[in-house]
C-alpha positions as CSV (number, residue, x, y, z in Angstrom):
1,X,-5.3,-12.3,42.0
2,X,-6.7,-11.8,38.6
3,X,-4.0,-13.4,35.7
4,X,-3.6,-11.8,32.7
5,X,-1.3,-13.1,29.7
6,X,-0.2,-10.9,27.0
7,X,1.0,-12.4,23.6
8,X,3.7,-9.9,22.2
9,X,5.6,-7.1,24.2
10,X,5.1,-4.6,21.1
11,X,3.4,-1.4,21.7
12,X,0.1,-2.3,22.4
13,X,1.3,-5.8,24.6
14,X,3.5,-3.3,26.6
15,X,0.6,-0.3,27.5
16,X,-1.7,-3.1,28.1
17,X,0.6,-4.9,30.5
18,X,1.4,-1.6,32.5
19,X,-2.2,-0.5,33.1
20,X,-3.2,-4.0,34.4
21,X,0.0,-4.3,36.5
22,X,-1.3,-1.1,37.9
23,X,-4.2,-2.2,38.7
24,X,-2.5,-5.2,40.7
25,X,-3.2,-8.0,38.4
26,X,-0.7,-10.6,37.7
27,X,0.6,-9.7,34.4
28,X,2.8,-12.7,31.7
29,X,4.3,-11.3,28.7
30,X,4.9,-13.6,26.5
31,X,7.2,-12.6,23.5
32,X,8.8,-14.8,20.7
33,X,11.9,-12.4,20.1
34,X,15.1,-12.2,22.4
35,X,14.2,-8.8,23.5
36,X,10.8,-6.8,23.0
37,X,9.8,-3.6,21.2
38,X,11.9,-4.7,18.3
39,X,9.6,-2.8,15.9
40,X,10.1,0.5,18.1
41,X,13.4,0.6,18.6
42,X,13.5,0.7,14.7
43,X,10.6,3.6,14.1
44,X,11.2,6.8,13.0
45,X,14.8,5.5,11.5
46,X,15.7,4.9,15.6
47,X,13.6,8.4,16.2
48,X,10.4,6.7,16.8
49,X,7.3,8.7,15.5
50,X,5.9,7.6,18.8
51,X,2.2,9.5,18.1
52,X,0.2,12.2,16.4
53,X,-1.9,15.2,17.7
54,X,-4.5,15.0,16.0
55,X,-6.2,11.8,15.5
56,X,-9.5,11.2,13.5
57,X,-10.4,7.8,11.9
58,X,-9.8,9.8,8.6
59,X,-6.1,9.0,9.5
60,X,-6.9,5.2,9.3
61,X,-7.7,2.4,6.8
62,X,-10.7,-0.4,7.5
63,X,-13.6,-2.3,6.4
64,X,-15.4,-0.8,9.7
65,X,-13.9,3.0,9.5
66,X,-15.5,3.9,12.6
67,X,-14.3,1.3,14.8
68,X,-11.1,3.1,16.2
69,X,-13.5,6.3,17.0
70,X,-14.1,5.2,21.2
71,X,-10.1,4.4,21.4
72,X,-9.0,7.4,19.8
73,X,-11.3,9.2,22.1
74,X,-10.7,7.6,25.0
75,X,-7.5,7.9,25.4
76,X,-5.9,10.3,22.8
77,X,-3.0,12.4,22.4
78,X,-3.6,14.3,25.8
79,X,-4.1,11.1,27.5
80,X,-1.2,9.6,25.7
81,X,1.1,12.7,26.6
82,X,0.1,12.9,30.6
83,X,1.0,8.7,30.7
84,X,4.1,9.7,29.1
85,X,5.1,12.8,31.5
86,X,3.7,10.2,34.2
87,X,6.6,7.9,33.4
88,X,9.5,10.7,32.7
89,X,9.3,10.5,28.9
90,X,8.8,13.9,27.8
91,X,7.6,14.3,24.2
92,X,8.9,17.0,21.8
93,X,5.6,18.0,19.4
94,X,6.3,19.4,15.5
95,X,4.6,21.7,14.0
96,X,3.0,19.2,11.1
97,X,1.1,17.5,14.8
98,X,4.0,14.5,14.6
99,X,5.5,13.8,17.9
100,X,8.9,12.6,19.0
101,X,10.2,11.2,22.1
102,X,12.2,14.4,23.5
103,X,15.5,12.3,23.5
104,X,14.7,11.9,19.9
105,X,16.0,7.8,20.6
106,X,13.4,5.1,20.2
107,X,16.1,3.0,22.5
108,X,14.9,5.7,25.3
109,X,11.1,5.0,24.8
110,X,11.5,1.1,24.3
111,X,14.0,1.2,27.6
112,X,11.2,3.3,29.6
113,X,8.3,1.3,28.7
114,X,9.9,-1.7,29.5
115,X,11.8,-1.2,33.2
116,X,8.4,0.8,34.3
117,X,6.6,-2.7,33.2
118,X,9.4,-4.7,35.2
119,X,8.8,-2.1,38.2
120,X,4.9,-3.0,38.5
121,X,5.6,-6.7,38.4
122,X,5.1,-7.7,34.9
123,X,7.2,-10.8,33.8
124,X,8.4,-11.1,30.6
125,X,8.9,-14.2,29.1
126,X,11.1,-13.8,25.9
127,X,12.2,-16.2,23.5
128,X,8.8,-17.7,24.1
129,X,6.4,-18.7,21.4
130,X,2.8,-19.4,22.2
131,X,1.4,-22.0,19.7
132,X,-1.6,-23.4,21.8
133,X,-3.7,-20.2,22.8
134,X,-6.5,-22.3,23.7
135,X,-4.4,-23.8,26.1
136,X,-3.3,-20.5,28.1
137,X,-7.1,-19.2,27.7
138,X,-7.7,-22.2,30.2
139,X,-4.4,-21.1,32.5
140,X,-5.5,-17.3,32.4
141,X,-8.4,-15.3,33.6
142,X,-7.8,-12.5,30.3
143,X,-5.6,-13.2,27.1
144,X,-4.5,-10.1,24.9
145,X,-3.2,-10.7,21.6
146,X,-0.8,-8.2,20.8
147,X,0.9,-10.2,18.0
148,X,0.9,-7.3,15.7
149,X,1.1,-8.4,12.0
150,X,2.8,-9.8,8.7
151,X,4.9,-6.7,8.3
152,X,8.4,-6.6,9.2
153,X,9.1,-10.2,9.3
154,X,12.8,-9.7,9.8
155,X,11.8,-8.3,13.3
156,X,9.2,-11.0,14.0
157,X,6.6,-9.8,12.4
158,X,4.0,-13.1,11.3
159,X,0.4,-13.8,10.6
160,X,-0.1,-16.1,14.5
161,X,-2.7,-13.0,15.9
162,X,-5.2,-14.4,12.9
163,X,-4.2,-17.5,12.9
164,X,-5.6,-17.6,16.7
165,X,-8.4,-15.5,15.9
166,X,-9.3,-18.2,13.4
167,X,-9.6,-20.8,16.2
168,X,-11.9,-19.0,17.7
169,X,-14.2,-18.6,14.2
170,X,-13.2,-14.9,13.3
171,X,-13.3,-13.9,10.1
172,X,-9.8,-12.4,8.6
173,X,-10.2,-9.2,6.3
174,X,-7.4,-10.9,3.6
175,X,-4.1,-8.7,4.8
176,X,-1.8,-7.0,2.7
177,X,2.2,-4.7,3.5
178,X,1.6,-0.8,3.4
179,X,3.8,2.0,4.2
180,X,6.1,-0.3,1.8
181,X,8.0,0.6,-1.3
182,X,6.6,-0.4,-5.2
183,X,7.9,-2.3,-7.9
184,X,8.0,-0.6,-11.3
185,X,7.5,-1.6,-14.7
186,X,10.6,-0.2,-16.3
187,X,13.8,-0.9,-16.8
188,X,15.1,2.7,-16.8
189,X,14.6,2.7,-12.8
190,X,18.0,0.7,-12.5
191,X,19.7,3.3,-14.0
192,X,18.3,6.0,-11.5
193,X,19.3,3.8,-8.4
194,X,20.1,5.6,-5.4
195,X,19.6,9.1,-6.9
196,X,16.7,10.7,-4.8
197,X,14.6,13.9,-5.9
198,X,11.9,15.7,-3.3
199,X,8.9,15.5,-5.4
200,X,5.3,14.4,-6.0
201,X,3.7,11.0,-6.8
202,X,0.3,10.8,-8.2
203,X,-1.3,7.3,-7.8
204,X,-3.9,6.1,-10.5
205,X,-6.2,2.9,-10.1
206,X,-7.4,1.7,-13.5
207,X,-6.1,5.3,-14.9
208,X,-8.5,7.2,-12.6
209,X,-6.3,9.6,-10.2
210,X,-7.1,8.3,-6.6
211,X,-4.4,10.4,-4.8
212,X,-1.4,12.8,-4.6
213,X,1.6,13.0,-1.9
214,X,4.7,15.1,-1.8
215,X,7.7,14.3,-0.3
216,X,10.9,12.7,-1.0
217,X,11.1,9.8,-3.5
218,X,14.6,7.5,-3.8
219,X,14.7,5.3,-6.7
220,X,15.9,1.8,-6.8
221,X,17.1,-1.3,-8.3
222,X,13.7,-2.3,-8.4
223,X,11.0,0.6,-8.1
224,X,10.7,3.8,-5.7
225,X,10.5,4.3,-2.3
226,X,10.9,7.3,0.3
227,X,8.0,8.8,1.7
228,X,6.0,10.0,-0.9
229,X,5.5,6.5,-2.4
230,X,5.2,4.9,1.4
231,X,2.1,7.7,1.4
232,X,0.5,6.0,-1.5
233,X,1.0,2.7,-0.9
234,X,-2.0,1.6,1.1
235,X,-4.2,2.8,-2.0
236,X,-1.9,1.0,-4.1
237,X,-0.9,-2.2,-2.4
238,X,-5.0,-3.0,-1.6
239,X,-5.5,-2.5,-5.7
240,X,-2.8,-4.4,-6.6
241,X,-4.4,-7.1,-4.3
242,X,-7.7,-6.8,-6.1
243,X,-5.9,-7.4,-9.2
244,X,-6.8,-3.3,-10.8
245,X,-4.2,-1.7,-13.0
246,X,-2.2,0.4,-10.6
247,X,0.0,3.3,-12.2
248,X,1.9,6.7,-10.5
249,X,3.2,9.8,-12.3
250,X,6.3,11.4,-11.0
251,X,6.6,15.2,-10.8
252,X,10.2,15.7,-10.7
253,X,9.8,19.5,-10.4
254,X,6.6,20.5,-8.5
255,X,7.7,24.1,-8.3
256,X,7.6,24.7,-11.7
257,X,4.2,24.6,-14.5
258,X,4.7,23.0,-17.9
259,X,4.7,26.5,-19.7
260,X,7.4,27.9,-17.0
261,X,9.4,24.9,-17.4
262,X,9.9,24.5,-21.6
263,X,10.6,28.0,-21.3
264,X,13.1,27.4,-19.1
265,X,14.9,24.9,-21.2
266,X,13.9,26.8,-24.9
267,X,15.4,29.8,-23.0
268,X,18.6,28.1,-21.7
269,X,18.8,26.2,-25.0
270,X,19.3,29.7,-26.7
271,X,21.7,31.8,-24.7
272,X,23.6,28.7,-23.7
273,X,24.4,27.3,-27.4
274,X,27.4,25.6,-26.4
275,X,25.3,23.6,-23.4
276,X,23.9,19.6,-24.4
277,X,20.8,18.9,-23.4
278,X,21.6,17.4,-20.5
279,X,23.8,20.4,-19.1
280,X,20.4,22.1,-19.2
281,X,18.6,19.1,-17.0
282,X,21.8,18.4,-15.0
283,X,21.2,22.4,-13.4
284,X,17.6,20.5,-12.6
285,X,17.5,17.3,-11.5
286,X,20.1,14.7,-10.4
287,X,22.7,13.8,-12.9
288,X,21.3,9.8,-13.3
289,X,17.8,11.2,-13.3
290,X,18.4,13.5,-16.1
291,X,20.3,10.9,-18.3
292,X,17.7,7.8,-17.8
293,X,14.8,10.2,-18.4
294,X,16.4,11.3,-22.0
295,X,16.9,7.6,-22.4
296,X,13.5,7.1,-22.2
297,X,12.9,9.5,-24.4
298,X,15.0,8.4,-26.4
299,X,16.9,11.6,-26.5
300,X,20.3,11.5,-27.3
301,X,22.2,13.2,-23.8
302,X,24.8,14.8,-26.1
303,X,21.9,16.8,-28.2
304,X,23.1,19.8,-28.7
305,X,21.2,22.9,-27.7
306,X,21.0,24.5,-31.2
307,X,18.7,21.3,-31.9
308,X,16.6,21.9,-28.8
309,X,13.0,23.6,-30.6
310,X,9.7,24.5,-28.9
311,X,8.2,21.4,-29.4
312,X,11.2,19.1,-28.0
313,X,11.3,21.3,-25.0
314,X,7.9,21.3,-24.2
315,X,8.2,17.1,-24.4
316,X,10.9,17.2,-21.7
317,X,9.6,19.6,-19.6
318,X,5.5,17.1,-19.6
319,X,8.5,14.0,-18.8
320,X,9.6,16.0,-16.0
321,X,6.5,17.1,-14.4
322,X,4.4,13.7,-15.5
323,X,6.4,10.6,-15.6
324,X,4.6,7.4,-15.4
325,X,5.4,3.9,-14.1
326,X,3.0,1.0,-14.0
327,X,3.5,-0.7,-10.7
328,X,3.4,-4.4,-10.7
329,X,3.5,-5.3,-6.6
330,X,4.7,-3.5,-3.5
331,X,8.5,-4.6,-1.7
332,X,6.1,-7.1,0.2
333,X,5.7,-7.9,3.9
334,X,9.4,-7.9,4.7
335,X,9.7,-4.4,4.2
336,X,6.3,-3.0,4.7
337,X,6.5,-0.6,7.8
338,X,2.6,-2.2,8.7
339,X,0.1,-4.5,7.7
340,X,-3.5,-3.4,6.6
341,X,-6.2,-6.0,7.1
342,X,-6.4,-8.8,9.9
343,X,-9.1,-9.8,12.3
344,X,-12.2,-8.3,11.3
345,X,-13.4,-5.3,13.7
346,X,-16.9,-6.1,13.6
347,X,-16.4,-9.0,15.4
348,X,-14.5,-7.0,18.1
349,X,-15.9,-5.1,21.0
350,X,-14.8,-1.3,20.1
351,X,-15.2,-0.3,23.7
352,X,-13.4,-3.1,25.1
353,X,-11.4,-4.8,22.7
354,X,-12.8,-8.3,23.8
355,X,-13.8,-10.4,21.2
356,X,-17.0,-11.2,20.4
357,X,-17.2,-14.9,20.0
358,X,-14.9,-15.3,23.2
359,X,-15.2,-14.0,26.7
360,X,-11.7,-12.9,28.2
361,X,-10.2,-12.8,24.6
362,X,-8.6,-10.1,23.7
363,X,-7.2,-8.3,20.5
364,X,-4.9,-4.9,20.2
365,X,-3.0,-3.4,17.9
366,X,-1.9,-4.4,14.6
367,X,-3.3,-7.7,14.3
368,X,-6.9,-5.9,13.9
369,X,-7.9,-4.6,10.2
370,X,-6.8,-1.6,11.2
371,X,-4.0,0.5,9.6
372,X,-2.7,4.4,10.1
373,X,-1.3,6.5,8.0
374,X,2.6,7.5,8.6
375,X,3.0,9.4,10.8
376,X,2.5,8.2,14.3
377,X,-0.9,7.0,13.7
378,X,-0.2,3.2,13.8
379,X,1.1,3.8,17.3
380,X,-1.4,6.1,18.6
381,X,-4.0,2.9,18.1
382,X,-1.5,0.7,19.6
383,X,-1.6,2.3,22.5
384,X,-5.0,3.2,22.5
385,X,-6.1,-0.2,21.8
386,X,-3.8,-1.2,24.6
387,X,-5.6,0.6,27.4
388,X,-8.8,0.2,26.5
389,X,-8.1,-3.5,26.7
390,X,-6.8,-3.2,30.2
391,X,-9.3,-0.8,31.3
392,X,-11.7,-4.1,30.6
393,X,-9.2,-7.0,31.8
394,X,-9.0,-4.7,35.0
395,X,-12.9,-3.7,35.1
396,X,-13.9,-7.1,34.8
């Protein structure tokens, strides 16, 4: 009987350990946390954003952007969703093409995965870190590194997956935390900490506008984060890494123009002359919002609205729809959702998943240079990557 050994019971590990056991192959887990699918069991704040409908590799990030093309292909969200139905886990699709384990409980998807693994015979080995891969290579007839990456180090997250693929003379596309939050340059953030607007973030690389997201954004003691700036922060986190000048502008208000929005204030300013000027932005944004971003501009709060002219309002109301922050580095690895970068995909059989400088190696998931966007994408290649890896091991 053919032995396989997988090397992390994430996503990928746990897909790629259920389509060998199918298959009859003697399948090893081997997983350095207590218990697997830690990173799972926290997606989707305990939701888990287990996939997407439609999947292109214009949803992914990579030195080689058309490596994930076969996988995504190959076994995709149909495929993905008959496994799932196969297994009991029904799936509950939104509109926007996310998609959502119907229990709407990662625990429930983590639970599944696992006991149908344990039904087919895998073992699982946890609390069990693998150190000498060279050694197992020579113990096992197929080794899949399903390490995943730096990101997420609280929940074992590490850089092991390039450290092997080093061993075996891959190169490493230098790795970096995305779908993370961003440091700002300003003091004035403190002050706004914990207040949280639904708005826009424009990011700039050496002042020239790379991209715009909406969505919510909560600031902090030291930056932003919520999902508009975890949207950016792929663009910005690989900048920052090349050492460019990395800036975003906040729209506070993205409903409202510049002209519609100092006429707002010049019109409130007049029939409400007993109102300050931060009654007026108080009926706008959040209280703390509205006081640091006077402060800023160096408005006194308690200006009263008899003082408030055209030109003054029209100064607020740019502040409001065109903030900007230089970011000087993201929250880091800890609290990045994902890594980008890793073992270099042209190196890396995109059909198979095998490496190219050594037969019966094998590499899935997030340990690759390869990186989604939010919103299910990162798992999608997981488990794409997964079975395309044991559709080899098992072909073999």
């Amino acid at each position: 009987m053919k032995k396989v050994a997988i090397i992390g019971g994430g996503a990928s590990g746990l897909l790629c350990a259920i389509f060998c056991a199918k298959e009859r192959l003697h399948v090893d887990i081997f997983e350095q946390n207590s218990k697997c699918a830690k990173k799972i069991l926290v997606s989707g704040n305990g939701r888990c954003n287990i996939t997407n409908t439609n999947l292109t590799c214009n949803d992914y990030f990579s030195q080689n952007p058309l490596f994930m093309d076969y996988a995504l292909k190959e076994f995709g969200f149909l495929e993905f969703e008959k496994f799932c139905q196969s297994i009991g886990l029904l799936l509950d699709i939104k509109d926007d093409g996310r998609v959502y384990p119907l229990s709407n409980e990662a625990k429930s998807v983590a639970s599944l995965l696992i006991n149908y693994a344990k039904n087919l015979g895998v073992s699982f080995h946890t609390d069990t870190k693998i150190t000498d891969i060279k050694k197992l290579l020579s113990e096992y007839d197929a080794v899949v590194v399903a390490t995943g990456s730096e990101a997420a180090s609280h929940l074992g997250g590490n850089s092991d997956g390039v450290e092997f693929a080093k061993e075996f003379g891959h190169n490493i596309v230098p790795t970096y935390p995305s779908l993370v939050q961003l440091h700002l340059d300003s003091k004035i953030v403190k002050k706004m900490s914990g207040a949280k607007v639904d708005g826009e973030v424009t990011l700039f690389i050496n002042s020239k506008k790379e991209l715009t997201c909406n969505g919510d954004i909560l600031f902090s003691d030291y930056g932003a984060s919520g999902f508009a700036i975890l949207d950016i922060s792929q663009g910005a986190s690989v900048a920052l890494m090349e050492h460019l000048h990395v800036s975003i502008s906040i729209n506070l208000l993205p409903a409202f123009n510049a002209q519609k929005l100092s006429s707002h204030i010049s019109s409130l300013a007049q029939n409400m002359p007993q109102f300050t000027i931060l009654d007026i932005l108080a009926g706008l944004v959040p209280l703390k919002i509205a006081q640091a971003l006077l402060e800023d501009l160096g408005i006194l709060a308690s200006t009263c609205n008899n003082e408030i002219n055209i030109k003054l309002a029209k100064k607020i109301a740019n502040q409001l729809l065109n903030w900007r922050f230089d970011v000087t580095d993201t929250h880091g690895f800890r609290h990045g959702e994902v890594a980008g970068g890793g073992v270099d995909t042209t190196e890396i059989n995109p059909k198979t998943f095998e490496s190219l400088k050594q037969k019966n190696l094998y590499f899935c998931g997030e340990v690759l240079d390869v990186v989604g966007k939010r919103g299910g994408y990162n798992f999608a290649f997981a488990w794409a990557s997964g079975h395309l890896a044991a559709k080899a091991i098992n072909r073999n």
